[in-house]
PDB file with SEQRES, HELIX, SHEET and CRYST1 records, atoms N, CA, C and O in Angstrom:
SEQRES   1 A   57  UNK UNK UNK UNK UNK UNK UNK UNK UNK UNK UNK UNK UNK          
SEQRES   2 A   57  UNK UNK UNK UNK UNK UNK UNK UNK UNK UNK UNK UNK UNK          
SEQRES   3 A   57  UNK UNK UNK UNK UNK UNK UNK UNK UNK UNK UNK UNK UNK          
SEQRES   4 A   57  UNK UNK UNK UNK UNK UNK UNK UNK UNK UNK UNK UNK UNK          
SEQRES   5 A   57  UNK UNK UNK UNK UNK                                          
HELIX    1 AA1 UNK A    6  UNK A   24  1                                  19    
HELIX    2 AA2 UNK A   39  UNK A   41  5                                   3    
HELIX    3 AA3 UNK A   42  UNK A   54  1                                  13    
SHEET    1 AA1 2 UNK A  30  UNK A  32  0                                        
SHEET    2 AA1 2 UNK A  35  UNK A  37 -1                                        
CRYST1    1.000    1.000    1.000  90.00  90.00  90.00 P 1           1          
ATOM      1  N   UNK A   1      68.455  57.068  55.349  1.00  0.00           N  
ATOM      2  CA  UNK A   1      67.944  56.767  54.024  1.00  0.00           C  
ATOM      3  C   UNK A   1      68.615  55.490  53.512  1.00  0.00           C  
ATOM      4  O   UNK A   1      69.828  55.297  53.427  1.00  0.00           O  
ATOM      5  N   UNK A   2      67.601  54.628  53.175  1.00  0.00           N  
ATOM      6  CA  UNK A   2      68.580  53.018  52.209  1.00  0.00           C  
ATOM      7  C   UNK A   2      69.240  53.566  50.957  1.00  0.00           C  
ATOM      8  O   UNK A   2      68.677  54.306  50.150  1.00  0.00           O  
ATOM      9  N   UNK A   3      70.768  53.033  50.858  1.00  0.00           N  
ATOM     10  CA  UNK A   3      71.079  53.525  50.063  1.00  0.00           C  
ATOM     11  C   UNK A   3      71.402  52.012  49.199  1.00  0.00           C  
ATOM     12  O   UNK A   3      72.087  51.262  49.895  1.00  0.00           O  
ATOM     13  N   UNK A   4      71.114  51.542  48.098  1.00  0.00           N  
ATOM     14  CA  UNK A   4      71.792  50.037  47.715  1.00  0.00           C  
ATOM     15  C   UNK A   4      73.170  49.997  47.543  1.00  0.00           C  
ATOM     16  O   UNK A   4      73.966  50.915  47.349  1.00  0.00           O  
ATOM     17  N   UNK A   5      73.322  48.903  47.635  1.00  0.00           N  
ATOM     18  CA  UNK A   5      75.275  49.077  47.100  1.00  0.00           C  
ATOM     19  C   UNK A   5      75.203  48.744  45.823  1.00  0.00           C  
ATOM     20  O   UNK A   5      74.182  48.281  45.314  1.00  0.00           O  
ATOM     21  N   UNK A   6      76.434  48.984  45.120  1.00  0.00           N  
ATOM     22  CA  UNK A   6      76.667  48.911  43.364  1.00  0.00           C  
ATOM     23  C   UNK A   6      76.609  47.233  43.592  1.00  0.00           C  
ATOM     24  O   UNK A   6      76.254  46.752  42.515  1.00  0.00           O  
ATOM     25  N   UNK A   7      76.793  46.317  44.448  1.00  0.00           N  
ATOM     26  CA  UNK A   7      76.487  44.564  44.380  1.00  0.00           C  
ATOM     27  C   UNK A   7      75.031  44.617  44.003  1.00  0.00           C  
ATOM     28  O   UNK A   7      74.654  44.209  42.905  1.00  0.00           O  
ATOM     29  N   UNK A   8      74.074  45.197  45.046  1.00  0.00           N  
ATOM     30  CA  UNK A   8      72.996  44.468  45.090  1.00  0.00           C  
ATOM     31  C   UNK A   8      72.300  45.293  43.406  1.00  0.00           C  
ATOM     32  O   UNK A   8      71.534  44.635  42.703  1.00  0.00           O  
ATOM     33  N   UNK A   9      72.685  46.607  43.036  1.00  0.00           N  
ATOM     34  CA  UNK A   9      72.095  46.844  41.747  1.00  0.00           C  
ATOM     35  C   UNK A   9      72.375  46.224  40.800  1.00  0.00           C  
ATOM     36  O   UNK A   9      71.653  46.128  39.807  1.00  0.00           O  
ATOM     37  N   UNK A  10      73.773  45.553  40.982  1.00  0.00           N  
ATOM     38  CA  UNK A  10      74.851  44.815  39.775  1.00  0.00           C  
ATOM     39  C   UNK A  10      73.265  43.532  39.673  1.00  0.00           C  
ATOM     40  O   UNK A  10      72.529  43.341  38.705  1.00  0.00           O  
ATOM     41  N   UNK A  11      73.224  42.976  40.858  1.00  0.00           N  
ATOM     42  CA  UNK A  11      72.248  41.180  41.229  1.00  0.00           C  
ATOM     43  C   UNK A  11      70.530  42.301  40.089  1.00  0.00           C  
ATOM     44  O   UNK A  11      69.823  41.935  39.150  1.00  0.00           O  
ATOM     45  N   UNK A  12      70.575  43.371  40.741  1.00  0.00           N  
ATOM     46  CA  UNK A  12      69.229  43.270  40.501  1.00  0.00           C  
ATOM     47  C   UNK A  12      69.246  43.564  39.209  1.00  0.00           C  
ATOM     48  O   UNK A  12      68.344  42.885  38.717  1.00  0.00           O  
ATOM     49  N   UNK A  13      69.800  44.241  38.313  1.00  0.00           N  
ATOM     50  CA  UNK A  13      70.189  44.523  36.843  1.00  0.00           C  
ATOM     51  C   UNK A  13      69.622  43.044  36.047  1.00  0.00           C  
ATOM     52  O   UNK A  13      68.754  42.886  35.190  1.00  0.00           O  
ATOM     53  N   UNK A  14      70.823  41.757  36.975  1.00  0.00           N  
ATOM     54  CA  UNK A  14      70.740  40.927  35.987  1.00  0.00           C  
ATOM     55  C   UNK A  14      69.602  40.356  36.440  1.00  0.00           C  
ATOM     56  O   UNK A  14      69.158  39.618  35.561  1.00  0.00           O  
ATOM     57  N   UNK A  15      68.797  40.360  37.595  1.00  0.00           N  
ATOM     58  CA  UNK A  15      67.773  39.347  37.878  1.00  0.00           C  
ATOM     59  C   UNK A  15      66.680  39.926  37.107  1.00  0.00           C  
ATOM     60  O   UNK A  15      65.909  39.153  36.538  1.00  0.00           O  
ATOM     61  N   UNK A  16      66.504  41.245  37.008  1.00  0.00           N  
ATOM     62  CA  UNK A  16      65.159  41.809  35.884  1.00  0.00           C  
ATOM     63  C   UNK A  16      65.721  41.099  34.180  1.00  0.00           C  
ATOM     64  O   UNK A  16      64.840  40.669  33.436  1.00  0.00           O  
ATOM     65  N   UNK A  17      67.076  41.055  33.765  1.00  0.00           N  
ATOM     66  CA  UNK A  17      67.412  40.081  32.754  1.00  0.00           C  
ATOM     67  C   UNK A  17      67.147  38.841  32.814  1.00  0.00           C  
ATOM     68  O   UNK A  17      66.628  38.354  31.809  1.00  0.00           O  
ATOM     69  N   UNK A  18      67.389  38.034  33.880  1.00  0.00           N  
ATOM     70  CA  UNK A  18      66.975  36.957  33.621  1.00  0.00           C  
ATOM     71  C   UNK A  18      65.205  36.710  33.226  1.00  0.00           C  
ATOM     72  O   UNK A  18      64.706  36.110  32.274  1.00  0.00           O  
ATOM     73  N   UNK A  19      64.874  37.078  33.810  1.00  0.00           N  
ATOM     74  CA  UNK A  19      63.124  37.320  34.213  1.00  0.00           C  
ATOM     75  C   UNK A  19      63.121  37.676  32.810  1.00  0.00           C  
ATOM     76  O   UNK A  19      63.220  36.883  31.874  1.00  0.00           O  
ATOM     77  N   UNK A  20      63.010  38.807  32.747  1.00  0.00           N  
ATOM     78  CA  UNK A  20      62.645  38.991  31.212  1.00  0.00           C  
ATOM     79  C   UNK A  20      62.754  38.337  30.117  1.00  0.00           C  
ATOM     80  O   UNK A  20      61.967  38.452  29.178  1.00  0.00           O  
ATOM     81  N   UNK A  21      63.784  37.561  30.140  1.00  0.00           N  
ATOM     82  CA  UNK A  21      64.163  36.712  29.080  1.00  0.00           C  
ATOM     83  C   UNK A  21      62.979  35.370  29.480  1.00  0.00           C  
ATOM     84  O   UNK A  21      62.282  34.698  28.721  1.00  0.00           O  
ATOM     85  N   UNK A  22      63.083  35.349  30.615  1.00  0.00           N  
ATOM     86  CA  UNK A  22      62.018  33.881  30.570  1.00  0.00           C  
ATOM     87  C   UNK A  22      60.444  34.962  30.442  1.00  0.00           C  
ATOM     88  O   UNK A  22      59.587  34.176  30.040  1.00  0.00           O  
ATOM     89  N   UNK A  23      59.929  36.058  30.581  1.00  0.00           N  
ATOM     90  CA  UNK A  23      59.050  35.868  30.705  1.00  0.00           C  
ATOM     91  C   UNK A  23      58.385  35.786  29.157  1.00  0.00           C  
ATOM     92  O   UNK A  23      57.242  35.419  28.885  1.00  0.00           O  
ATOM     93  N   UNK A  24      59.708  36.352  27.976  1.00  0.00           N  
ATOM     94  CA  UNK A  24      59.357  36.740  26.857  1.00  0.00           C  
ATOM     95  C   UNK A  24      59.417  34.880  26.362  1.00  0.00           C  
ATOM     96  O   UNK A  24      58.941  34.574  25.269  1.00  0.00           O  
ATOM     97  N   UNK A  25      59.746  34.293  26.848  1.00  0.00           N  
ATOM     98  CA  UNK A  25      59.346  32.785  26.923  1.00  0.00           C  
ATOM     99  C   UNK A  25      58.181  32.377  27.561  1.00  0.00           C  
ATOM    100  O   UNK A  25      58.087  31.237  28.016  1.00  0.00           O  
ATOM    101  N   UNK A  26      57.353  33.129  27.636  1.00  0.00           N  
ATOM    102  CA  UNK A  26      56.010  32.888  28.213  1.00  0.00           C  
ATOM    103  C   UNK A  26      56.124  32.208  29.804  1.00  0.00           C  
ATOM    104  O   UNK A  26      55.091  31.678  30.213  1.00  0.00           O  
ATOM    105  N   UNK A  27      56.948  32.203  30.430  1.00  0.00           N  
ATOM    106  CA  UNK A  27      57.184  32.066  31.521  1.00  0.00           C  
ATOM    107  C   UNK A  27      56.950  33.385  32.873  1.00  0.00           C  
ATOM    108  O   UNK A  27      57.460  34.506  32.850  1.00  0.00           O  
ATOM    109  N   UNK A  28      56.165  32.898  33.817  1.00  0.00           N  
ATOM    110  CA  UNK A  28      55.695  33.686  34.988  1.00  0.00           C  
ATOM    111  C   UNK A  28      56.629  34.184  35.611  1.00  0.00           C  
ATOM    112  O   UNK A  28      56.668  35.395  35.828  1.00  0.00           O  
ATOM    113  N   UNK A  29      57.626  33.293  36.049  1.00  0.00           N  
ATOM    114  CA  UNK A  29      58.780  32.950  36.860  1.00  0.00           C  
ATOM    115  C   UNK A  29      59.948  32.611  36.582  1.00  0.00           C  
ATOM    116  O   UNK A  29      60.020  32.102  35.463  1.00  0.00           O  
ATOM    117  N   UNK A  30      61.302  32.702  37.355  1.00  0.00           N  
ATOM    118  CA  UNK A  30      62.012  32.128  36.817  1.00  0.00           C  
ATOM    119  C   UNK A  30      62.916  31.790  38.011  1.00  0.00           C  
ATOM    120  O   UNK A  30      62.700  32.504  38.990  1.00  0.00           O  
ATOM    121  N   UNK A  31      64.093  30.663  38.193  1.00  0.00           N  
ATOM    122  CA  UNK A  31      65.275  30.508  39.064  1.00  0.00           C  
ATOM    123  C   UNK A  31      66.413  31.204  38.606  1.00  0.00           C  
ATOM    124  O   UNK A  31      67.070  30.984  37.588  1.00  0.00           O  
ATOM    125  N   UNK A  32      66.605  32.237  39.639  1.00  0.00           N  
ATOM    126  CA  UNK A  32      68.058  32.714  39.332  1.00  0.00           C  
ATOM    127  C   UNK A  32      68.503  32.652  40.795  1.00  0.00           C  
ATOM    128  O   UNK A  32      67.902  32.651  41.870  1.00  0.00           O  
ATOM    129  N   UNK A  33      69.555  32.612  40.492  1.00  0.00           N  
ATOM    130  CA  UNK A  33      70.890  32.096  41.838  1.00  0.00           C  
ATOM    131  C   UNK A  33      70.066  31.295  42.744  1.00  0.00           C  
ATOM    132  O   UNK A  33      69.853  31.936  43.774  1.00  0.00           O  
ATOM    133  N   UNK A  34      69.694  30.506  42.750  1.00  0.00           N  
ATOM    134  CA  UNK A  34      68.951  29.646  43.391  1.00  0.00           C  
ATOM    135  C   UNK A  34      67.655  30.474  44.154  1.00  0.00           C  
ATOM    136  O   UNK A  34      67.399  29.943  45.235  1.00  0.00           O  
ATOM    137  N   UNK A  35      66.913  31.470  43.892  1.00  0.00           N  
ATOM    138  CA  UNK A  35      65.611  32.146  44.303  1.00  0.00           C  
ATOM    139  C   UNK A  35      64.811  31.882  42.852  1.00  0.00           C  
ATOM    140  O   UNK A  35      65.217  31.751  41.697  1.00  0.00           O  
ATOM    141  N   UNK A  36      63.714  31.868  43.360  1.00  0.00           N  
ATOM    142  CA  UNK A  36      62.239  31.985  42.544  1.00  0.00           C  
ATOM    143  C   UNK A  36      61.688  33.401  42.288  1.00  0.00           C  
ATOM    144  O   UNK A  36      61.006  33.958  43.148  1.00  0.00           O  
ATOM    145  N   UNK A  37      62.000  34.031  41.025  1.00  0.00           N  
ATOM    146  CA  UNK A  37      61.490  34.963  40.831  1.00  0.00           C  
ATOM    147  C   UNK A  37      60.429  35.545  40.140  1.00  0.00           C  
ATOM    148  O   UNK A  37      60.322  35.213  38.959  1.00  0.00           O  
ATOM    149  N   UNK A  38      59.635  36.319  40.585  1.00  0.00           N  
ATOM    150  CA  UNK A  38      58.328  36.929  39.915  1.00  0.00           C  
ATOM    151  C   UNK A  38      58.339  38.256  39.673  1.00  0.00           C  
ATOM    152  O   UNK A  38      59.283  38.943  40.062  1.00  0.00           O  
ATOM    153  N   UNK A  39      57.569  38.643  39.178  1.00  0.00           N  
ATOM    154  CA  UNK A  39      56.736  39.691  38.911  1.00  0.00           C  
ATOM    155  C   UNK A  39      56.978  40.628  40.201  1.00  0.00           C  
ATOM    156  O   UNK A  39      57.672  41.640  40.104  1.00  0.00           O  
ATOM    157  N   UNK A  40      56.408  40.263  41.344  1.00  0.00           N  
ATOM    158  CA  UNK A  40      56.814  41.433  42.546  1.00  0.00           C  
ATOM    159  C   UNK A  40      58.218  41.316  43.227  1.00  0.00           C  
ATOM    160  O   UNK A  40      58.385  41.735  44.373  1.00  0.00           O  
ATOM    161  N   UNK A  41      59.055  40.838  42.624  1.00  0.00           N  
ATOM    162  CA  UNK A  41      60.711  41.322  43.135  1.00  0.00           C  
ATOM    163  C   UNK A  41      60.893  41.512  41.686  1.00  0.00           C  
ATOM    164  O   UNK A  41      62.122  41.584  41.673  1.00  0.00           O  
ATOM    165  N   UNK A  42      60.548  41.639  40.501  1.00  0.00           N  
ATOM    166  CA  UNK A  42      61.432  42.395  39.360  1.00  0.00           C  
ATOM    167  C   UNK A  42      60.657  44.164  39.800  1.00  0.00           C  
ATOM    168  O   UNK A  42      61.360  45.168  39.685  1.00  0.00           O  
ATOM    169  N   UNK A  43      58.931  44.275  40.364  1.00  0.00           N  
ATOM    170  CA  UNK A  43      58.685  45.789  40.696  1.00  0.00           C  
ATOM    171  C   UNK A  43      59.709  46.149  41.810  1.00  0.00           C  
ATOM    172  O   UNK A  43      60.118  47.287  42.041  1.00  0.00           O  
ATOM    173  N   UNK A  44      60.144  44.757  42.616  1.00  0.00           N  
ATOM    174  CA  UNK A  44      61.110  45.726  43.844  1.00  0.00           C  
ATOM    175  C   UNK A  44      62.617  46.285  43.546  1.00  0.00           C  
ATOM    176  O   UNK A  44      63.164  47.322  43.923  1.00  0.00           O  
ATOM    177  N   UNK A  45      63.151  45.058  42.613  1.00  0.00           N  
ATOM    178  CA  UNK A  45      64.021  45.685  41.726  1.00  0.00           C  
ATOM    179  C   UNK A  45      64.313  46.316  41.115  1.00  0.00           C  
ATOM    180  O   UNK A  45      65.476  46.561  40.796  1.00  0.00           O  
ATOM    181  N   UNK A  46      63.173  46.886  40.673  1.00  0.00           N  
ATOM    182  CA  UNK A  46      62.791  48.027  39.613  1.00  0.00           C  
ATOM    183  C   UNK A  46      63.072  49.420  40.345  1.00  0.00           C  
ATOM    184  O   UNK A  46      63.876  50.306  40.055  1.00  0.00           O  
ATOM    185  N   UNK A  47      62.168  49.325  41.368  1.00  0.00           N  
ATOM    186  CA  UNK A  47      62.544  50.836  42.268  1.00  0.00           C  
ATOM    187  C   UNK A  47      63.527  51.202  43.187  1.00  0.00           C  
ATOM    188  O   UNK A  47      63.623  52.332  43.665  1.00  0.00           O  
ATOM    189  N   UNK A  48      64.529  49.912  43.534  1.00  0.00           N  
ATOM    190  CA  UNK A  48      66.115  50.064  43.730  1.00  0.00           C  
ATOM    191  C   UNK A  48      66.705  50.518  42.506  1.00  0.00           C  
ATOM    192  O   UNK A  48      67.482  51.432  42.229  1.00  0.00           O  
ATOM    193  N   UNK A  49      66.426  50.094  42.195  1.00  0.00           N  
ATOM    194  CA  UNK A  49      67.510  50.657  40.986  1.00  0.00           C  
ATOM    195  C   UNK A  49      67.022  51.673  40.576  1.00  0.00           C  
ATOM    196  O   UNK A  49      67.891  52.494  40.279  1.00  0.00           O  
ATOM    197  N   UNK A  50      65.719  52.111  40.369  1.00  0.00           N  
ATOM    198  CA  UNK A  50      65.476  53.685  40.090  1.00  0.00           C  
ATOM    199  C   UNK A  50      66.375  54.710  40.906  1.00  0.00           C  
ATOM    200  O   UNK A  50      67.174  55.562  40.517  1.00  0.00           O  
ATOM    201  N   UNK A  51      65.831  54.203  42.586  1.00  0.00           N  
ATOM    202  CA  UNK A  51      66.686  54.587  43.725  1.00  0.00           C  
ATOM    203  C   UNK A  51      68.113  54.756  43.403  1.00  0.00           C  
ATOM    204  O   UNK A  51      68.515  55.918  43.447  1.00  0.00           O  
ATOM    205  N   UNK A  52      69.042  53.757  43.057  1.00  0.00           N  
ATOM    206  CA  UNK A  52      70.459  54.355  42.669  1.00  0.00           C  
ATOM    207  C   UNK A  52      70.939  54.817  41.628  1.00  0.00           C  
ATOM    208  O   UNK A  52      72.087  55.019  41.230  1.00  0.00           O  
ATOM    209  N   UNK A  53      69.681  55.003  41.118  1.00  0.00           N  
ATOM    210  CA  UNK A  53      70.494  56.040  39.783  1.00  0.00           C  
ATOM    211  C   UNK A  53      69.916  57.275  40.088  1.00  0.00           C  
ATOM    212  O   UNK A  53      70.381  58.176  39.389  1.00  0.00           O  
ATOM    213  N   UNK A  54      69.196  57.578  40.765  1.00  0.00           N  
ATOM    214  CA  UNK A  54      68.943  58.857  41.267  1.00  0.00           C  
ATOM    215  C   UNK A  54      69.805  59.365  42.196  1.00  0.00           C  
ATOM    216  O   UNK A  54      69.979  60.583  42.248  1.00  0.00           O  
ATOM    217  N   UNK A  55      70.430  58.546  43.015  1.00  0.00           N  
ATOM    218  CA  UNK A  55      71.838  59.348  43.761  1.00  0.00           C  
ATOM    219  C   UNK A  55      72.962  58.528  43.035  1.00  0.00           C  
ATOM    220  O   UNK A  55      73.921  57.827  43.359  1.00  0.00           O  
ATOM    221  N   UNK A  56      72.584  58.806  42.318  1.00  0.00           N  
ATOM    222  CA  UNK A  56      74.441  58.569  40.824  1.00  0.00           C  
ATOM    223  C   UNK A  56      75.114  57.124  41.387  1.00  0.00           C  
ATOM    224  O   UNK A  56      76.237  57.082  41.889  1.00  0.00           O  
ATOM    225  N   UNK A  57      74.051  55.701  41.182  1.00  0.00           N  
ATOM    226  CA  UNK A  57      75.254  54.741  41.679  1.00  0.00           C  
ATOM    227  C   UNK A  57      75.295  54.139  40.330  1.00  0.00           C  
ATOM    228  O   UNK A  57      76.106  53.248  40.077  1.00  0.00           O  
TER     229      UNK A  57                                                      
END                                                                             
């Protein structure tokens, strides 16, 4: 079973923050840590992190 580590939920926490903040700037996309982010890695982020809070990370 994939389990994430508390790093990659820590990255994905803030990358759905960053995103959000630009998208409520009418923005599609945004650069964080040097990646291009959208809409389908904030849903993939979304269900990691559902994923580790369902086994308590």
């Amino acid at each position: 079973m994939f389990t994430p580590s508390p790093e990659s939920v820590d990255f994905y926490r803030r990358m759905i923050g960053a995103f959000r903040d630009a998208e409520a700037s009418g923005s599609a996309a945004v650069d964080f840590e040097g990646q291009n982010i959208d809409i389908a890695h904030v849903k993939t982020a979304e269900g990691v992190i559902e994923l580790a809070e369902a086994i308590g990370l």
